[in-house]
VMD Tcl script that builds the backbone (N, CA, C; Angstrom):
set m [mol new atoms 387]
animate dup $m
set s [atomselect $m all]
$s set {name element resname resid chain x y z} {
  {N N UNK 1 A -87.526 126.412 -74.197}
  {CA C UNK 1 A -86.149 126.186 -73.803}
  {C C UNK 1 A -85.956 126.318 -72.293}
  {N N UNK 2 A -86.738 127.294 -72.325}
  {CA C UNK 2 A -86.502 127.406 -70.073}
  {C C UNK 2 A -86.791 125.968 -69.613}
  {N N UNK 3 A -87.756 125.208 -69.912}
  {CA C UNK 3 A -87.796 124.026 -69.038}
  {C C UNK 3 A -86.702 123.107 -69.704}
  {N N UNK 4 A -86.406 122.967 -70.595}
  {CA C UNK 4 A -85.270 122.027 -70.840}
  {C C UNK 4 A -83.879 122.566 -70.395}
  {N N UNK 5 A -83.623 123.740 -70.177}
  {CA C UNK 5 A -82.756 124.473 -69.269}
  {C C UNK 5 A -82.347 124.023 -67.831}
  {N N UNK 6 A -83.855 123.964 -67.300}
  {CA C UNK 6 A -84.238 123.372 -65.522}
  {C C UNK 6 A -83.897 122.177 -65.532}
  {N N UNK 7 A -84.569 121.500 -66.467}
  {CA C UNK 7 A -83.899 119.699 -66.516}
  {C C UNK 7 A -82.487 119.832 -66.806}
  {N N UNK 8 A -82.130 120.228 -67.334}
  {CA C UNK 8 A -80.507 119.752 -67.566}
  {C C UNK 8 A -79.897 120.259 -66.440}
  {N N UNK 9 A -80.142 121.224 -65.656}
  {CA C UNK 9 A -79.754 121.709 -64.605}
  {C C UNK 9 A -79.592 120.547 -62.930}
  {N N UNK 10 A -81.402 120.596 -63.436}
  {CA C UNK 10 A -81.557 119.190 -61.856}
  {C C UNK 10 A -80.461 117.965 -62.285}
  {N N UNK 11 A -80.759 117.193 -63.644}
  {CA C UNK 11 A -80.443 115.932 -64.008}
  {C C UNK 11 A -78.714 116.193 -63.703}
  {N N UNK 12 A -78.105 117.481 -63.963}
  {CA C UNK 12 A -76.321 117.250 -63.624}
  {C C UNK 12 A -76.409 117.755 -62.736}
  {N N UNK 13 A -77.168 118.431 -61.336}
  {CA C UNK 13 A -77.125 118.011 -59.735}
  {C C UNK 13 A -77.238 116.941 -59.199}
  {N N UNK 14 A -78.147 115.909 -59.817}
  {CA C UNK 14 A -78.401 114.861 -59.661}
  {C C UNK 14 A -76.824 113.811 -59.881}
  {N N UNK 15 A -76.970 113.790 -61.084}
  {CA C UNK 15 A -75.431 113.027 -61.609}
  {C C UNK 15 A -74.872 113.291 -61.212}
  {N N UNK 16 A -73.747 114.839 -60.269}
  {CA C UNK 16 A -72.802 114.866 -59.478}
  {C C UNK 16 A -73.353 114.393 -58.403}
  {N N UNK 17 A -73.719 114.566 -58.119}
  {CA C UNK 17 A -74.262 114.252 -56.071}
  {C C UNK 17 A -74.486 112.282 -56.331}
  {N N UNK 18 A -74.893 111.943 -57.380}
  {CA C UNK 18 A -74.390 110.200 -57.540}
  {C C UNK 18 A -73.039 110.479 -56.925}
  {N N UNK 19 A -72.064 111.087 -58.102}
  {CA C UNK 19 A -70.714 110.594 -58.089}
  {C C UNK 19 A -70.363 110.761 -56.595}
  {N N UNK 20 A -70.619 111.755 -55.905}
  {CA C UNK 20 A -70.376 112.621 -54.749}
  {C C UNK 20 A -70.238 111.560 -53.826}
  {N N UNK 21 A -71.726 110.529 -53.923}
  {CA C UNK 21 A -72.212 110.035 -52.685}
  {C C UNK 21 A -71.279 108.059 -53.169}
  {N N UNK 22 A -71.037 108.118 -54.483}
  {CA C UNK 22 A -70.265 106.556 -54.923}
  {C C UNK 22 A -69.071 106.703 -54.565}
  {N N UNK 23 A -67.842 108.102 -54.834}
  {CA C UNK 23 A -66.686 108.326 -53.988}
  {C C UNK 23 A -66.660 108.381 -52.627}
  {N N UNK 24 A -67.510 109.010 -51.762}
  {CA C UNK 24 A -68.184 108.995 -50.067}
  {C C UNK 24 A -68.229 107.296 -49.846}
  {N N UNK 25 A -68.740 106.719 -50.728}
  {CA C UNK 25 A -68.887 104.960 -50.690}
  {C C UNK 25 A -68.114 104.364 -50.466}
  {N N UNK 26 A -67.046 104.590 -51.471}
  {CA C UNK 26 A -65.902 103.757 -51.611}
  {C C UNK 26 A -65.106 103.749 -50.887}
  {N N UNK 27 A -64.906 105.395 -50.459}
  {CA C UNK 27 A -64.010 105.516 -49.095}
  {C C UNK 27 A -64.631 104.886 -47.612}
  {N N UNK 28 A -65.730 104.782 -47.621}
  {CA C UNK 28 A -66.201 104.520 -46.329}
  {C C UNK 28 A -66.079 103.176 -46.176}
  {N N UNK 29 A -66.144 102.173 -47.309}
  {CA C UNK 29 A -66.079 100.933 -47.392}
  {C C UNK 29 A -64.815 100.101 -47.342}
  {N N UNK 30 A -63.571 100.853 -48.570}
  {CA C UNK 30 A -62.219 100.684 -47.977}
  {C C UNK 30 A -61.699 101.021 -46.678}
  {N N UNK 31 A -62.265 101.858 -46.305}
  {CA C UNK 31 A -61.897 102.222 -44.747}
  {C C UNK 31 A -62.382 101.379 -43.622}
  {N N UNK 32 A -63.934 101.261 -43.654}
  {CA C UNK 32 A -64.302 99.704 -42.978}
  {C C UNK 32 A -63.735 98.503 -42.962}
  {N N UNK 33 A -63.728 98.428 -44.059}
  {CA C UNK 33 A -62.387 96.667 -44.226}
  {C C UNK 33 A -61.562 96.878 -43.564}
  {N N UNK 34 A -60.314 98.286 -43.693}
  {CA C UNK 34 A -59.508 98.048 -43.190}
  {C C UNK 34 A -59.501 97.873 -41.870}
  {N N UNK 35 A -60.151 97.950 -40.794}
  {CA C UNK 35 A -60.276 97.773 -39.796}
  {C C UNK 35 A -60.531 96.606 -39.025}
  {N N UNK 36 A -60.435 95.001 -40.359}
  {CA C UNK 36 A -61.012 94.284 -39.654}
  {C C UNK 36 A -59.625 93.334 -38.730}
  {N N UNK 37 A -59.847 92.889 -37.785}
  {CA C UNK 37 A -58.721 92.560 -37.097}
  {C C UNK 37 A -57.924 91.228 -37.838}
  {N N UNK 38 A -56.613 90.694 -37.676}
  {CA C UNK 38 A -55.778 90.217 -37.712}
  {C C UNK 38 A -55.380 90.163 -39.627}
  {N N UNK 39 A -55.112 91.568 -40.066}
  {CA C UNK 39 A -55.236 91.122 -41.496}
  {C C UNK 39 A -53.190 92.116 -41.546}
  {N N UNK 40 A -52.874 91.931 -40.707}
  {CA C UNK 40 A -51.206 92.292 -40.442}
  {C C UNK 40 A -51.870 93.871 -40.861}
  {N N UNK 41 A -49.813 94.190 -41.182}
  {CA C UNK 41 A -49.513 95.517 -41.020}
  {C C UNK 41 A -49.787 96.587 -42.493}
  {N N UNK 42 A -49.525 95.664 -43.527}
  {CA C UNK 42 A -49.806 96.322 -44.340}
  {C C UNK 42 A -50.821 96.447 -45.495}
  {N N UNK 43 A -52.130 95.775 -45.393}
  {CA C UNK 43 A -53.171 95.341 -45.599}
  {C C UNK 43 A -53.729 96.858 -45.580}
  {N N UNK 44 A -54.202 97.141 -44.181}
  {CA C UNK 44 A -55.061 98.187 -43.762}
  {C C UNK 44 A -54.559 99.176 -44.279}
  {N N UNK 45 A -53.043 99.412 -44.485}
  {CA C UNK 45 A -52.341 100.901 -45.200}
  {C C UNK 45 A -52.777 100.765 -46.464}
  {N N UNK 46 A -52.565 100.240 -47.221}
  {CA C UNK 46 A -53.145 99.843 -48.551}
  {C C UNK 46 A -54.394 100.215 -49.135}
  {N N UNK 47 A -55.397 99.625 -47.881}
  {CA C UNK 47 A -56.849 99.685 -48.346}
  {C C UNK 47 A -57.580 100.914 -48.242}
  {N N UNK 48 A -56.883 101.545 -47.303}
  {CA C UNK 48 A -56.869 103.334 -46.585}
  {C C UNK 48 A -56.353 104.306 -47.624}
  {N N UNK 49 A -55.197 104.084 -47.880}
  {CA C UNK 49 A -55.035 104.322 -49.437}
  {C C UNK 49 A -55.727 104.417 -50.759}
  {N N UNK 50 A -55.546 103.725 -50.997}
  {CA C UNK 50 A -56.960 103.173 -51.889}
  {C C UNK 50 A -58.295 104.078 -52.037}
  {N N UNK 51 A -58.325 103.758 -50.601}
  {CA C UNK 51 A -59.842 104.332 -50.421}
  {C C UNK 51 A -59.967 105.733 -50.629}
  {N N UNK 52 A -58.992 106.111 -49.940}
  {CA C UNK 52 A -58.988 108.147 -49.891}
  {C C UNK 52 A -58.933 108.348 -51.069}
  {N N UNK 53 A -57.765 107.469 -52.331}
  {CA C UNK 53 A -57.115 107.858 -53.344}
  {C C UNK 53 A -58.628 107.937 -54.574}
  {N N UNK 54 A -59.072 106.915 -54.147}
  {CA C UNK 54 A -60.285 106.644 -55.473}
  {C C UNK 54 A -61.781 107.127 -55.219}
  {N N UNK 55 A -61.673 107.469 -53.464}
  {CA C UNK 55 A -62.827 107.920 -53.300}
  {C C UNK 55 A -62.767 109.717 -53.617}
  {N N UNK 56 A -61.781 110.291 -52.773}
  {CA C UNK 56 A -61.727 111.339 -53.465}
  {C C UNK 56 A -61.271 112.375 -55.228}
  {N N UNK 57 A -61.240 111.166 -55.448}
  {CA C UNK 57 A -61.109 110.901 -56.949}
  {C C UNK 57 A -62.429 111.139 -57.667}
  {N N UNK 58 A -62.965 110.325 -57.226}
  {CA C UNK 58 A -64.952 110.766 -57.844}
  {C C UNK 58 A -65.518 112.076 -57.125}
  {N N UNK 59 A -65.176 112.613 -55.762}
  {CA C UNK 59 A -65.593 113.627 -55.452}
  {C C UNK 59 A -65.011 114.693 -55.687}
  {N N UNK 60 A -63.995 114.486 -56.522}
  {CA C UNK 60 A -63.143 115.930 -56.875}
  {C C UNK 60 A -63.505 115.969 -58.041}
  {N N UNK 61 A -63.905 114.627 -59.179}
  {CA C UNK 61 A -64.932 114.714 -60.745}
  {C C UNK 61 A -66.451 115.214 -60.090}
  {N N UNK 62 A -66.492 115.038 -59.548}
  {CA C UNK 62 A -68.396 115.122 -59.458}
  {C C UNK 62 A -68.851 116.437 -58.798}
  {N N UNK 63 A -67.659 117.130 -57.937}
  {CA C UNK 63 A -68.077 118.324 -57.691}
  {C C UNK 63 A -68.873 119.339 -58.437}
  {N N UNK 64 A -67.837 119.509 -59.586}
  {CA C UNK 64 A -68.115 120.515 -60.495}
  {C C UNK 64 A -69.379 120.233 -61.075}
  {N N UNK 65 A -69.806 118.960 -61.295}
  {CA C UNK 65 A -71.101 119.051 -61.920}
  {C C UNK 65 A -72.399 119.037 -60.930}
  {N N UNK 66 A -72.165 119.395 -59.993}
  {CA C UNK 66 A -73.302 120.019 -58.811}
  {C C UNK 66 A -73.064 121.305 -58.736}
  {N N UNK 67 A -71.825 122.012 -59.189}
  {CA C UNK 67 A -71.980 123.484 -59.081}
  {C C UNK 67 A -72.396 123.697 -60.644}
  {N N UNK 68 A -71.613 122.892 -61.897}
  {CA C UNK 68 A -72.665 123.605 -62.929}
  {C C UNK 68 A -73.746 123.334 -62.973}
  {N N UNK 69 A -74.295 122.220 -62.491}
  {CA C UNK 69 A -76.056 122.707 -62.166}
  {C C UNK 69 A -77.134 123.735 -61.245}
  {N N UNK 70 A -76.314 123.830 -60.359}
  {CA C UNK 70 A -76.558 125.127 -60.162}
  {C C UNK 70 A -76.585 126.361 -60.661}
  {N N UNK 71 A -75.604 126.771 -61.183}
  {CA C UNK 71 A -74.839 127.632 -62.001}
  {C C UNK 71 A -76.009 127.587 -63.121}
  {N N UNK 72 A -76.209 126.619 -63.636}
  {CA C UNK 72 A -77.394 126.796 -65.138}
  {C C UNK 72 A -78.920 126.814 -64.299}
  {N N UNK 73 A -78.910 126.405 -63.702}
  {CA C UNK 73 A -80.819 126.598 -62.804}
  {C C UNK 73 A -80.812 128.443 -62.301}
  {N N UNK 74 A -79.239 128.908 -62.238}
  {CA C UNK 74 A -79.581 130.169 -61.776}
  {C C UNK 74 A -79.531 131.362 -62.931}
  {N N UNK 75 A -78.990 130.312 -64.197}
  {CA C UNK 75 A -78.751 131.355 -65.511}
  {C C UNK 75 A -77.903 131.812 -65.461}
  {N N UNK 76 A -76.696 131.391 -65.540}
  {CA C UNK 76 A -75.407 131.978 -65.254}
  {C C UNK 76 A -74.735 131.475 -66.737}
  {N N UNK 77 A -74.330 132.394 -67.248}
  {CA C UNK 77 A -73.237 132.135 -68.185}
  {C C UNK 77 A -71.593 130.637 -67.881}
  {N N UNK 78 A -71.438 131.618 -66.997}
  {CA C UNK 78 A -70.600 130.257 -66.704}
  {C C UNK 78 A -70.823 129.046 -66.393}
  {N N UNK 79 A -71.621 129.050 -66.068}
  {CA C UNK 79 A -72.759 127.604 -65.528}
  {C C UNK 79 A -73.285 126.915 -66.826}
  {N N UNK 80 A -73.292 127.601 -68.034}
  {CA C UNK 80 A -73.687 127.271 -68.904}
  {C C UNK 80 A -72.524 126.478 -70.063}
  {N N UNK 81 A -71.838 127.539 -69.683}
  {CA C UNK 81 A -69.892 126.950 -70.118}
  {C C UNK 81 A -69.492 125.193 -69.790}
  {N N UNK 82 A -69.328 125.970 -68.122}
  {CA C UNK 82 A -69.390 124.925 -67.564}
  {C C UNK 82 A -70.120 123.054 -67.737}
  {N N UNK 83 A -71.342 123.667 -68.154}
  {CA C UNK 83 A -72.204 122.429 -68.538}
  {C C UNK 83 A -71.723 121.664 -69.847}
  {N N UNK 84 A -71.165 122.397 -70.512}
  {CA C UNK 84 A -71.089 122.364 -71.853}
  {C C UNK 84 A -69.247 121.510 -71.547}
  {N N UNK 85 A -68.714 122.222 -70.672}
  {CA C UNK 85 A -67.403 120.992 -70.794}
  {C C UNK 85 A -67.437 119.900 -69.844}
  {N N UNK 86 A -68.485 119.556 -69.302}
  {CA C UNK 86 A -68.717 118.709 -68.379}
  {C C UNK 86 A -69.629 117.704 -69.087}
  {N N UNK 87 A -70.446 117.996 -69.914}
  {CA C UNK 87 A -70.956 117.424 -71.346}
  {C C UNK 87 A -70.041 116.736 -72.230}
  {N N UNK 88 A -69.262 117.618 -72.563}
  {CA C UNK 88 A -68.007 116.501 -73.590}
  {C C UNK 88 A -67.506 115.494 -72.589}
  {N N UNK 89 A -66.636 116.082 -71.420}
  {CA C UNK 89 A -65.803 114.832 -70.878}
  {C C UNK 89 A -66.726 114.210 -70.592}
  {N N UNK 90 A -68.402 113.934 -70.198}
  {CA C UNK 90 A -68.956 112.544 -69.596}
  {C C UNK 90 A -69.067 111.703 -70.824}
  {N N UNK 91 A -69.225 112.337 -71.889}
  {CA C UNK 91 A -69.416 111.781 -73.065}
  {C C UNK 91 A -68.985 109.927 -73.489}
  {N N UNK 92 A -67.921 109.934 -72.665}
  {CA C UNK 92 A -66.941 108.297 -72.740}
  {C C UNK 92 A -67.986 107.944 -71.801}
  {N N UNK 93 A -68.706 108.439 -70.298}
  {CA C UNK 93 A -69.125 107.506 -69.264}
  {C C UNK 93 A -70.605 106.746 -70.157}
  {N N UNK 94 A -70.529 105.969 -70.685}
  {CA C UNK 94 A -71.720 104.946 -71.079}
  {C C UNK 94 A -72.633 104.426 -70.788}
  {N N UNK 95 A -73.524 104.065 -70.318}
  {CA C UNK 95 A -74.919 105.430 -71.083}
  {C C UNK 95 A -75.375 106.541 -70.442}
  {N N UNK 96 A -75.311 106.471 -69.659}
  {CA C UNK 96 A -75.782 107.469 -69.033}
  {C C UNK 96 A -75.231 108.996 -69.166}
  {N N UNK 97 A -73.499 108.912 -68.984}
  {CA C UNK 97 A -73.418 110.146 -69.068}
  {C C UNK 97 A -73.282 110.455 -70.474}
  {N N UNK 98 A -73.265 109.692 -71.602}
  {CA C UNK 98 A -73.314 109.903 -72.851}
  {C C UNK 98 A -74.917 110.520 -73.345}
  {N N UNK 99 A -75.947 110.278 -72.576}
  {CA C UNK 99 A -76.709 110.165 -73.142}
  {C C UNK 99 A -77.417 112.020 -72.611}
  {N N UNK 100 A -76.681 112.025 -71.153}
  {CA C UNK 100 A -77.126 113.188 -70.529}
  {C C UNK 100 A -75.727 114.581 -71.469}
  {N N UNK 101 A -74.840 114.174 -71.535}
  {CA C UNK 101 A -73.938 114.800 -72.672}
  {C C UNK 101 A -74.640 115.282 -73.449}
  {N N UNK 102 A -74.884 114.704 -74.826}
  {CA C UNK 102 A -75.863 114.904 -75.793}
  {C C UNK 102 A -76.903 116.183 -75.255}
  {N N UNK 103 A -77.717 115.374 -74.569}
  {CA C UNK 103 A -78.707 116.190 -74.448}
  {C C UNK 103 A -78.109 117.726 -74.150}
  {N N UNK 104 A -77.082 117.822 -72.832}
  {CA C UNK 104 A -77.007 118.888 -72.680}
  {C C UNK 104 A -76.322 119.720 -74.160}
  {N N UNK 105 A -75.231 118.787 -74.941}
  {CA C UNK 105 A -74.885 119.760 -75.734}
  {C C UNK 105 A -76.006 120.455 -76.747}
  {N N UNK 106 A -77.112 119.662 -76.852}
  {CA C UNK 106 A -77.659 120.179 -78.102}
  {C C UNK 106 A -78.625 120.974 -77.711}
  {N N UNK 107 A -79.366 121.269 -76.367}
  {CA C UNK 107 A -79.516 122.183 -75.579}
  {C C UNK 107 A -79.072 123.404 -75.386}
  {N N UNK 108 A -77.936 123.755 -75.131}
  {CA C UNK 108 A -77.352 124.772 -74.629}
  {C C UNK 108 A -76.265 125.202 -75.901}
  {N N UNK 109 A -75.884 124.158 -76.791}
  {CA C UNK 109 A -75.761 125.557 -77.871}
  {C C UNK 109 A -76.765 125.684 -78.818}
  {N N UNK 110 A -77.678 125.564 -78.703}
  {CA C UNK 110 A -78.956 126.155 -79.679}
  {C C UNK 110 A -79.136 127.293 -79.367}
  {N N UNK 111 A -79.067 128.248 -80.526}
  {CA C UNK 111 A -78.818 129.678 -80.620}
  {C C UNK 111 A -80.154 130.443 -79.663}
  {N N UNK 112 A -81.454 129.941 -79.314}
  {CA C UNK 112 A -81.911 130.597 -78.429}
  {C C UNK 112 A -81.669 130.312 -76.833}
  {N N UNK 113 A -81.123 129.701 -76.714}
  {CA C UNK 113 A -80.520 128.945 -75.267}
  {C C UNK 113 A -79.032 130.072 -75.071}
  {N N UNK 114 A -78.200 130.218 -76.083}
  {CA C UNK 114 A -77.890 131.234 -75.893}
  {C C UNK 114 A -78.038 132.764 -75.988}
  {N N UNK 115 A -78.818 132.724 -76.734}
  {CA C UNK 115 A -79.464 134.459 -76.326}
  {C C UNK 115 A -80.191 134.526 -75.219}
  {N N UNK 116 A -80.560 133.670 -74.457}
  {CA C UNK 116 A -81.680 134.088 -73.084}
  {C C UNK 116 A -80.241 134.001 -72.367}
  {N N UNK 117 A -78.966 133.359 -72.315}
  {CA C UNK 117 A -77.911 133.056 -71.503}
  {C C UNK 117 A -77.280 134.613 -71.911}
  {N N UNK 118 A -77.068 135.437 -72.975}
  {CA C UNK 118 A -76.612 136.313 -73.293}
  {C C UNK 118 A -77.320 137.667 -71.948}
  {N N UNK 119 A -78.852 137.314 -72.903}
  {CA C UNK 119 A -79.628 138.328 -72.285}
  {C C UNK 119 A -79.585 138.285 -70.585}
  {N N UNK 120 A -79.467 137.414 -70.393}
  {CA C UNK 120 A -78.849 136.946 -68.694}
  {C C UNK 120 A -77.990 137.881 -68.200}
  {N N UNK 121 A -76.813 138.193 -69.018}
  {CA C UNK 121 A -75.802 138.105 -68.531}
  {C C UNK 121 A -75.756 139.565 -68.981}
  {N N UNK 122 A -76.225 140.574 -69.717}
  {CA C UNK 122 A -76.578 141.529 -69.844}
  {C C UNK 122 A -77.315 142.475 -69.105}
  {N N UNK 123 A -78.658 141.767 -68.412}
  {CA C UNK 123 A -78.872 142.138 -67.049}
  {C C UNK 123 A -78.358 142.467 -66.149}
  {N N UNK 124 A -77.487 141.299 -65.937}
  {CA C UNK 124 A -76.851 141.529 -64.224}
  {C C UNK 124 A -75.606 142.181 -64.522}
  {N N UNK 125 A -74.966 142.559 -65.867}
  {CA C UNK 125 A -74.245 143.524 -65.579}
  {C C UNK 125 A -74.577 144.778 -65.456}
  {N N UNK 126 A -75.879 145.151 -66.497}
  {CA C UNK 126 A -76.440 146.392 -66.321}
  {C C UNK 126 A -76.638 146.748 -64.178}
  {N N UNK 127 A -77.714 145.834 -63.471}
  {CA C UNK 127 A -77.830 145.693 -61.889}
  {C C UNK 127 A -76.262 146.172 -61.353}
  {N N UNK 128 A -75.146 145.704 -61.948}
  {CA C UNK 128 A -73.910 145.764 -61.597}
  {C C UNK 128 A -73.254 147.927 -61.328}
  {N N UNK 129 A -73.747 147.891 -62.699}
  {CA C UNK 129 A -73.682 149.299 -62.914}
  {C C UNK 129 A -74.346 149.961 -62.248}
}
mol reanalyze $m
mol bondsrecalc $m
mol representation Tube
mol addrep $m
């Protein structure tokens, strides 16, 4: 289970930092257009718009799934949560995030995936104490 742990971990750092770098895209690209000369006054407001609106749109979805991969590569309970509702909602994105969904759900609630996540988290509170 530890290495299928690590993969699901890299593969949704991976998949956010896509989304990260396709919202970074979109904005950079609506924003380029708008700049091109004689397209009037309200063209460029529009496309600037647009751009901020939909680019930071994917980077405000895709965040979280670069911190729950982190979060699960470091064994964190919440990271593990986390994965697990970031798993259902990709579930609609087709194929890919359906397919990385799956995997993570049937992963991470398999009852020894959560006892090493338990035993995790039992540790570092004991260190805490």
């Amino acid at each position: 289970m530890e290495k299928h742990i690590d993969v699901i971990g890299a593969l949704w750092i991976v998949w956010g930092a896509i989304g990260v770098i396709f919202g970074l895209f979109i904005l950079g690209i609506l924003f380029g257009i708008s700049f091109i000369p004689d397209m009037g006054y309200e063209a460029p407001v529009i496309l600037r718009t647009v751009g901020l609106g939909v680019g930071m749109f994917f980077v405000v979805l895709s965040a979280p799934e670069v911190i729950a991969g982190i979060g699960l590569l470091k064994r964190q309970e919440w990271g593990r949560v986390l994965v697990l509702v970031e798993a259902f909602l990709n579930l609609i994105v087709i194929p890919f995030g359906t397919i990385l969904g799956i995997y993570s759900i049937v992963i991470l609630l398999n009852d020894e995936t959560v006892r090493l996540f338990r035993k995790e988290h039992q540790k570092s509170e004991k260190v805490k104490k």
